[in-house]
VEXMI-483924 format. One line per 8 residues: their letters; for each residue x, y, z of N, C-alpha, C. Coordinates in steps of 0.2 Angstrom, whole numbers, always signed. Layout:
N
a) X:Y:Z:X:Y:Z:X:Y:Z  ...
***
This chain:
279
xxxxxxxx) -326:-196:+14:-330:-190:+12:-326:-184:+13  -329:-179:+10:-324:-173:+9:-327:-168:+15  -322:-166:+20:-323:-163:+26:-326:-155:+19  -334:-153:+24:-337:-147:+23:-334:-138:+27  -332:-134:+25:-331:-129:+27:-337:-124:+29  -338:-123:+34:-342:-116:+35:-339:-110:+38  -342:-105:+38:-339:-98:+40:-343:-93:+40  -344:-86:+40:-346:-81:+42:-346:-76:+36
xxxxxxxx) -352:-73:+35:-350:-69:+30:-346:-61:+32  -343:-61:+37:-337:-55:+36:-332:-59:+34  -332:-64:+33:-323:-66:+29:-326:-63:+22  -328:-61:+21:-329:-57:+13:-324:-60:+10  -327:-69:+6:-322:-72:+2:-325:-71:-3  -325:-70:-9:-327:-67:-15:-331:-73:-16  -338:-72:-20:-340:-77:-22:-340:-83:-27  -337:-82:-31:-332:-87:-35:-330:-92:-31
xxxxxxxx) -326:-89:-28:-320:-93:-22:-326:-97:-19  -332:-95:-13:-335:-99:-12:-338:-105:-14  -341:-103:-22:-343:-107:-25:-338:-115:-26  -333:-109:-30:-327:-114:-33:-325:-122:-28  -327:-119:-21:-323:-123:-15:-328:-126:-10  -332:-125:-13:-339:-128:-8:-341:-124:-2  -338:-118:-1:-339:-115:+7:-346:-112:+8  -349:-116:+15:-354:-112:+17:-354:-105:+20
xxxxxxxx) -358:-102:+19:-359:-95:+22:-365:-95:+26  -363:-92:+33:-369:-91:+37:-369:-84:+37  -375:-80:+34:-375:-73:+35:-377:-70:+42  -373:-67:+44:-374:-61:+49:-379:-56:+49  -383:-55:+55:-390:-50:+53:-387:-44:+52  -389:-37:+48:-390:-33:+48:-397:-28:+50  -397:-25:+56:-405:-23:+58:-403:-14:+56  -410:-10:+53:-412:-5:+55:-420:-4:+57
xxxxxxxx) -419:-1:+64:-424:-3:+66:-429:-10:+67  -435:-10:+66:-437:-17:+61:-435:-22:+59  -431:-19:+52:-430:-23:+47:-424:-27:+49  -424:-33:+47:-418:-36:+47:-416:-38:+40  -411:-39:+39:-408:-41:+32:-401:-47:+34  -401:-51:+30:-396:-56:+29:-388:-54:+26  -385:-52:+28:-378:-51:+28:-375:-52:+21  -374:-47:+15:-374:-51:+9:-380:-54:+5
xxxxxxxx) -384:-53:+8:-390:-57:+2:-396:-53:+1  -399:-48:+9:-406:-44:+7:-404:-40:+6  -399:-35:+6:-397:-30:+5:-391:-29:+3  -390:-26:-3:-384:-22:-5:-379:-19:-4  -372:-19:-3:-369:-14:-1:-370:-5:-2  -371:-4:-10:-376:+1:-11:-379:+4:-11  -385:-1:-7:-393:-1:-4:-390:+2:+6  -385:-4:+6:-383:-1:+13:-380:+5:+14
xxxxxxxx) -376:+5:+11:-373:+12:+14:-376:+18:+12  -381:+19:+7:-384:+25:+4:-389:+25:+12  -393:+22:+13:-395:+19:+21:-392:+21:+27  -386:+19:+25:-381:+23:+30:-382:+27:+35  -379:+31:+27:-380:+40:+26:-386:+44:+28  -390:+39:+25:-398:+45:+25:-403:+43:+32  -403:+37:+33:-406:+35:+40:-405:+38:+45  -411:+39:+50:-409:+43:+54:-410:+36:+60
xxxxxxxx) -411:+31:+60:-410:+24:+62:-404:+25:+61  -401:+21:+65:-391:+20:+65:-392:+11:+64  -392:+8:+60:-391:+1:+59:-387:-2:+65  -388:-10:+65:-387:-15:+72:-384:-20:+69  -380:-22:+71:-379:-30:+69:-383:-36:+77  -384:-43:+74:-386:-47:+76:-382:-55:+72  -381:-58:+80:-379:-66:+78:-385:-70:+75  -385:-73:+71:-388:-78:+67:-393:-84:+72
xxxxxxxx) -398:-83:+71:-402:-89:+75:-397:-97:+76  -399:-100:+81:-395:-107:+83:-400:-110:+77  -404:-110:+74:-407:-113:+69:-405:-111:+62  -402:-108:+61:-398:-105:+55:-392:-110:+55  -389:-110:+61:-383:-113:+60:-384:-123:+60  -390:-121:+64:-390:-130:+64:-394:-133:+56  -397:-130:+55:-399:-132:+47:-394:-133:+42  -391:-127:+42:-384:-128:+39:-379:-135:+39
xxxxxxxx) -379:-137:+46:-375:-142:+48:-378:-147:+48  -385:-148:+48:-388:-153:+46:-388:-155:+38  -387:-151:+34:-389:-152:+26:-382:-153:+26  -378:-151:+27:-370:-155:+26:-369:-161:+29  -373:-162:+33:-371:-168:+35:-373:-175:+33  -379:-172:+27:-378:-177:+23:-376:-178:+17  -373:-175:+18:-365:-175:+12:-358:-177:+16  -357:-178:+21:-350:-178:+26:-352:-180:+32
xxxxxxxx) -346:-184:+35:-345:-187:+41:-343:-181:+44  -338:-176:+41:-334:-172:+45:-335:-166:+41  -337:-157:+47:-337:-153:+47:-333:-148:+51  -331:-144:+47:-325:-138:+49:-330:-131:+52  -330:-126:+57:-331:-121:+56:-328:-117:+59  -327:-112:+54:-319:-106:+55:-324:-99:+57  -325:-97:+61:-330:-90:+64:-325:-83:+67  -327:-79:+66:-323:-74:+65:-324:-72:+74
xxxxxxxx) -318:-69:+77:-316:-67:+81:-321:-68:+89  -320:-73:+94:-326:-73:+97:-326:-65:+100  -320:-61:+102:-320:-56:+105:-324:-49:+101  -327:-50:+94:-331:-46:+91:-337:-46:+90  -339:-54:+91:-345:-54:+89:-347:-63:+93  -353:-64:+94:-356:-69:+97:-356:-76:+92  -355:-74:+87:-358:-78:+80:-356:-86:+83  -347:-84:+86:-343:-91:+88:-347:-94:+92
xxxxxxxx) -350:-92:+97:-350:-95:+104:-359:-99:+97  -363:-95:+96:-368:-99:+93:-368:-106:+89  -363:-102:+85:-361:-109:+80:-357:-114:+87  -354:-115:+89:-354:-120:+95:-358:-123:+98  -365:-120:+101:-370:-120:+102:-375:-124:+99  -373:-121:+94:-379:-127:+88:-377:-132:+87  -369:-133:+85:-367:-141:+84:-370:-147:+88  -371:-146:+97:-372:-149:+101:-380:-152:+99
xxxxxxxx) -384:-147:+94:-391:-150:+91:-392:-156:+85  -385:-155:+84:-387:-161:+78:-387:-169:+82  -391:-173:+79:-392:-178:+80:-386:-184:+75  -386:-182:+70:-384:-184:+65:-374:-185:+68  -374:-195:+66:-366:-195:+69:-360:-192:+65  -361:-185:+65:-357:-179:+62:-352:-178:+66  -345:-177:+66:-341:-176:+69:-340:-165:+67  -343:-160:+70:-342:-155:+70:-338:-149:+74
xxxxxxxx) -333:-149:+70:-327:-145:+76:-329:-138:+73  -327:-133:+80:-327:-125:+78:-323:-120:+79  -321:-116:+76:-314:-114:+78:-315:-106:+79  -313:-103:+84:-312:-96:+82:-306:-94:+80  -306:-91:+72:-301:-87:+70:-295:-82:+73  -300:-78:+78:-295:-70:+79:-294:-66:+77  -299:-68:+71:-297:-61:+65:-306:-60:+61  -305:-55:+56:-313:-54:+54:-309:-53:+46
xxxxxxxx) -313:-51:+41:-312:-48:+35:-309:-54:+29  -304:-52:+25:-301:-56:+22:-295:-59:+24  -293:-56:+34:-289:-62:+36:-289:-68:+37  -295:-65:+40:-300:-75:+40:-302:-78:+34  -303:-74:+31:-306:-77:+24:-300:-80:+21  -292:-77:+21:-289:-81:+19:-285:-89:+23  -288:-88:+29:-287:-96:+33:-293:-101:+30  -299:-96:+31:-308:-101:+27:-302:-103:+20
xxxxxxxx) -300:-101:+16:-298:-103:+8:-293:-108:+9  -290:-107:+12:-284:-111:+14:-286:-120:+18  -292:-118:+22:-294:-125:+24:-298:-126:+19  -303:-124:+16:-307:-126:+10:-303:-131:+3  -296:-128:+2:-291:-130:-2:-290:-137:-1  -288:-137:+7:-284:-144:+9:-291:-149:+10  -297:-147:+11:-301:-151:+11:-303:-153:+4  -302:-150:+0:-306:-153:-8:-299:-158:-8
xxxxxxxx) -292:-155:-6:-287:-160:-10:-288:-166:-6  -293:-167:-1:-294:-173:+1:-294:-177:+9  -290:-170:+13:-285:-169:+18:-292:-172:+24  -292:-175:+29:-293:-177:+33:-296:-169:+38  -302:-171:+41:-302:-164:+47:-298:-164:+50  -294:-167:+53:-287:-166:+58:-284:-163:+53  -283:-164:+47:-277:-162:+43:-277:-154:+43  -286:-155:+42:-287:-147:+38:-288:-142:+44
xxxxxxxx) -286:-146:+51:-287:-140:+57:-279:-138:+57  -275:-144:+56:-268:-142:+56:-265:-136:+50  -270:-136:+45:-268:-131:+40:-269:-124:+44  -278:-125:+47:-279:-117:+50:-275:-116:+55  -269:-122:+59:-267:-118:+66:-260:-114:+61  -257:-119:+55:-252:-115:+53:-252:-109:+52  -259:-107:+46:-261:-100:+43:-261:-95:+48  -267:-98:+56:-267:-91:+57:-261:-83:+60
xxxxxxxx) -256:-86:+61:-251:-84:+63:-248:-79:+57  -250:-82:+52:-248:-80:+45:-253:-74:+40  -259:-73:+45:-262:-68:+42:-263:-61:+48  -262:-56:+43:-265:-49:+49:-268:-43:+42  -268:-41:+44:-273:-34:+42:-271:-28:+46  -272:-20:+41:-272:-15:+43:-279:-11:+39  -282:-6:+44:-288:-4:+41:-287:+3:+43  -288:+10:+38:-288:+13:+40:-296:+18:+38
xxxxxxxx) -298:+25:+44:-305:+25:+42:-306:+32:+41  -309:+38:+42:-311:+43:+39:-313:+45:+48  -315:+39:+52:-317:+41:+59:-319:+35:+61  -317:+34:+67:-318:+29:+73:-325:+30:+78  -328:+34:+74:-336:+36:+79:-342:+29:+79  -341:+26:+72:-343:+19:+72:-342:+14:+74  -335:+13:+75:-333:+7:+78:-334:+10:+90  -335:+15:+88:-334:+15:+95:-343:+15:+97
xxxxxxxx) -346:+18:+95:-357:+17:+96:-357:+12:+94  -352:+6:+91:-354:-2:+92:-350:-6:+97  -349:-4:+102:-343:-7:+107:-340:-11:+103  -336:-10:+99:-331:-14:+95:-322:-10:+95  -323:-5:+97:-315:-2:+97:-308:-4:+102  -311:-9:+106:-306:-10:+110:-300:-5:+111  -292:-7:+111:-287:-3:+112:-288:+3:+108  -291:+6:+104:-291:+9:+97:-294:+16:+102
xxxxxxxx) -297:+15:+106:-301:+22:+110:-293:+27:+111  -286:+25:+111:-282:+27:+111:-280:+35:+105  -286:+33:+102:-284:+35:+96:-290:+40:+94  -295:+41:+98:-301:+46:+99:-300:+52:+100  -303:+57:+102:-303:+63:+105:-298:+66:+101  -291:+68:+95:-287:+69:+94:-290:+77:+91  -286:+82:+93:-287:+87:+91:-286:+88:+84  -282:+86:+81:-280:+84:+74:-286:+80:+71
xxxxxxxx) -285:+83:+63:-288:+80:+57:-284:+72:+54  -285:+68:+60:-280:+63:+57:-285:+58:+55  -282:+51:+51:-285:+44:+48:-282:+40:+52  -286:+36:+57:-284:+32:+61:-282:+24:+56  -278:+22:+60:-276:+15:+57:-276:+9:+63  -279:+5:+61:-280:-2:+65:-280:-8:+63  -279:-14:+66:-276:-20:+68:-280:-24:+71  -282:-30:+70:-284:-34:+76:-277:-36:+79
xxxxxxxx) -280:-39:+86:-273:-41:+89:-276:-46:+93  -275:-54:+94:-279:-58:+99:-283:-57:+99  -288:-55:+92:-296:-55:+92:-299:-48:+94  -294:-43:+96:-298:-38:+99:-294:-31:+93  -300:-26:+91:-296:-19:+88:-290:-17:+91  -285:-16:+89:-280:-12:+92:-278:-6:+89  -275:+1:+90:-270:+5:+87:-267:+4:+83  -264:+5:+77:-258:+4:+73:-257:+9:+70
xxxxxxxx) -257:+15:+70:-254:+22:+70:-257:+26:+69  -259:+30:+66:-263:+37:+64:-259:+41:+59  -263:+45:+52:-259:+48:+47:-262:+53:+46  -260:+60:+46:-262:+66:+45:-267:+66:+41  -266:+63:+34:-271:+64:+27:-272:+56:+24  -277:+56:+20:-279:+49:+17:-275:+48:+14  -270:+52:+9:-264:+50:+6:-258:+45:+11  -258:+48:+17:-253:+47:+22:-257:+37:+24
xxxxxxxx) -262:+38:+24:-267:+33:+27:-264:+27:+21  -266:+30:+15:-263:+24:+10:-255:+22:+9  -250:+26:+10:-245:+25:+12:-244:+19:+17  -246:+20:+23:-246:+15:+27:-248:+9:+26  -253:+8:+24:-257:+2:+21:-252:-2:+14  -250:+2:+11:-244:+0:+5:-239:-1:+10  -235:+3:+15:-227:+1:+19:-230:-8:+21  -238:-8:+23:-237:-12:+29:-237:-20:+24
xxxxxxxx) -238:-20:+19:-239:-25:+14:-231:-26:+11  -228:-21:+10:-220:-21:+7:-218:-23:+12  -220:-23:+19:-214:-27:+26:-212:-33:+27  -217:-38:+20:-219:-44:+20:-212:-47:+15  -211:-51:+17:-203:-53:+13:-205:-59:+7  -211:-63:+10:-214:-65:+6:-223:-65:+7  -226:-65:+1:-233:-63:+2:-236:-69:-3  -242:-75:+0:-245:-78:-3:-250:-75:-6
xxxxxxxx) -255:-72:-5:-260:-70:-4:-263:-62:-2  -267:-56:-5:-265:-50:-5:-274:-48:-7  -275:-44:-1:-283:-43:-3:-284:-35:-3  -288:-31:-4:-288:-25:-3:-298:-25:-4  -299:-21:+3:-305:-20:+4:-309:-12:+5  -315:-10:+3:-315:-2:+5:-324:-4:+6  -324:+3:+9:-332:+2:+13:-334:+11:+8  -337:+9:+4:-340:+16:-4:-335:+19:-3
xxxxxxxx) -327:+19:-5:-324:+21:-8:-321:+16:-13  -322:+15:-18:-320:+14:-22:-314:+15:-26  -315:+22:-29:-307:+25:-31:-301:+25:-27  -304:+26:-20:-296:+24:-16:-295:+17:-15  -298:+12:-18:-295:+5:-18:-294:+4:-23  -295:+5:-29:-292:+4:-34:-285:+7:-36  -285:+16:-33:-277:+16:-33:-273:+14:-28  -275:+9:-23:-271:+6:-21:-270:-2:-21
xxxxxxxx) -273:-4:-25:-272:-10:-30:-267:-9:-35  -267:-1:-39:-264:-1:-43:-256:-1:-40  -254:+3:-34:-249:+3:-30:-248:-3:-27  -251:-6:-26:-248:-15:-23:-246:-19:-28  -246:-19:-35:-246:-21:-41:-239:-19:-40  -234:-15:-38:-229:-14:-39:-224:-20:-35  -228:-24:-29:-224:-30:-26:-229:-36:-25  -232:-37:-31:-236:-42:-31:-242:-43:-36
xxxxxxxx) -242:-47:-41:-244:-47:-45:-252:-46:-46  -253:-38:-50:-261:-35:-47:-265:-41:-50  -266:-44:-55:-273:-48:-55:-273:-54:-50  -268:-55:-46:-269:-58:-39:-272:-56:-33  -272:-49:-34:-274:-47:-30:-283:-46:-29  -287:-49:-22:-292:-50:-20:-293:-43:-19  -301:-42:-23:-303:-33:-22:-311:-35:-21  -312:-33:-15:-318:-35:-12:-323:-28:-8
xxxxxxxx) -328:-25:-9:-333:-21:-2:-332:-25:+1  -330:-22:+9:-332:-24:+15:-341:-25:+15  -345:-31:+17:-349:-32:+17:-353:-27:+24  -360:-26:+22:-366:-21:+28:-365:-23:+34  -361:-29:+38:-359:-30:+46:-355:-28:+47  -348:-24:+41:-343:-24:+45:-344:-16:+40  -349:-13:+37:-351:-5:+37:-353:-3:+43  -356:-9:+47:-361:-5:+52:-356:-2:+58
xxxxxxxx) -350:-6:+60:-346:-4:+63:-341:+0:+61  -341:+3:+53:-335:+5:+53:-338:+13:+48  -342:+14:+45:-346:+19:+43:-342:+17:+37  -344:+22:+31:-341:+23:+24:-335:+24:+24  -330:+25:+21:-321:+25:+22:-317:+20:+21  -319:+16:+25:-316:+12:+29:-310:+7:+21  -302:+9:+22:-297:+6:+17:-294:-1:+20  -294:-5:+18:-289:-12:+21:-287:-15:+17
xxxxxxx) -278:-16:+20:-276:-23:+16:-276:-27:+21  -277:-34:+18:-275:-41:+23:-270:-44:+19  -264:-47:+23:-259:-51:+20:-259:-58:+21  -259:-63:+20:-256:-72:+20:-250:-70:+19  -245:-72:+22:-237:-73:+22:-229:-72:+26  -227:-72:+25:-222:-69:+31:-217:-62:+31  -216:-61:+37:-214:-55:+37:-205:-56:+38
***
């Protein structure tokens, strides 16, 4: 049987891709107030961030019920002896330790491994794509964990924002506080590192900010895989699409919104590329 993939909806893997590959998505809560909405499905990035902006509620994120995750692993496990789950960074978010949690409810003799990536965004999405590949060509769950230990070493990202106020009123800034309080009009840039936000430099202007994000993809000596991500900024993803198109072929190139869990922590602005490759 064909080992099943699950993941997170902050790997913002395009949904094609999902489709095309079989991968399950567990969505992420987004809360205002009250309301809670499902990560990618009750609410729209358009819907979110104009919300964003206008609310005077500051939106929450929440981990997924243990019942969310075990129904999921329940209905694949009648389709497969073996299931894979790839979850995005335990140091960010709870989601890992649930999805662990839940495996332990299935009844069903399902062999279900779970793995924490280290990474969020399209770095992990491009590890989730990578196992989902080697599981359709037929690869055993051992095989397809040994694809994810290769990958992860092989992917990183840089993000730059408009403001760090976000990522910090959601304790998610880790090393990155380094880069707060600055007298200056600057665009901070960041990195996860070992699953936590780190610093990766700071640029006087958005101009300077896109720079960065193009030097940090050119450093790659070879590149599989090339994603570019923006949180309602549009126009500066596509000229920076158009600018990576200069080392790596643009209609390769993955052009994705960051999804309403990872607006909540990062506000509107928010530019990234993620690489698969070597440097």
């Amino acid at each position: 049987m064909t080992v099943r993939i699950v993941t997170d909806s902050v790997a913002d893997i395009p949904p094609q891709i999902v489709a095309e590959l079989g991968i399950s998505i567990i969505p992420i809560l987004v809360r205002f107030g009250e309301q809670t909405y499902r990560d990618g499905i009750d609410i729209t990035n358009d819907q979110f961030y104009e919300r964003l902006v206008n609310s005077k509620i500051p939106p929450t994120t929440a981990v997924p019920s243990l019942d969310m995750f075990a129904r999921t692993y329940a209905r694949l496990a009648e389709e497969t002896d073996e299931i894979l789950v790839i979850m995005l960074s335990s140091k960010l978010s709870g989601v890992y330790n649930a999805a662990l949690q839940s495996a332990s409810l299935i009844e069903n003799e399902c062999r279900i491994e779970v793995l924490d990536s280290q990474c969020a965004v399209m770095a992990e999405g491009f590890v989730v794509i990578r196992a989902a590949q080697a599981a359709k060509e037929g690869a055993s769950l051992d095989e397809v964990i040994e694809v994810v230990h290769r990958n992860l070493p092989r992917v990183d990202m840089r993000a730059a924002f408009d403001t760090l106020e976000y990522l910090k009123r959601g304790g998610r800034i880790g090393k990155a506080t380094a880069l707060l309080g600055s007298l200056l009009k600057v665009n901070p840039i960041i990195t996860l590192k070992d699953g936590l936000v780190e610093p990766a430099g700071r640029a006087r202007s958005r101009a300077k900010a896109m720079d960065h994000l193009y030097e940090f993809a050119a450093g790659y000596s070879h590149i599989e895989e090339l994603a570019v991500e923006e949180a309602a900024c549009p126009e500066d993803g596509n000229l920076l699409v158009k600018r990576l198109g200069e080392i790596f072929p643009e209609e390769r190139i993955y052009r994705s919104r960051t999804t309403p869990v990872i607006g909540t922590h990062t506000g509107p602005g928010l530019l990234l590329v993620a690489v698969l490759g070597d440097k």
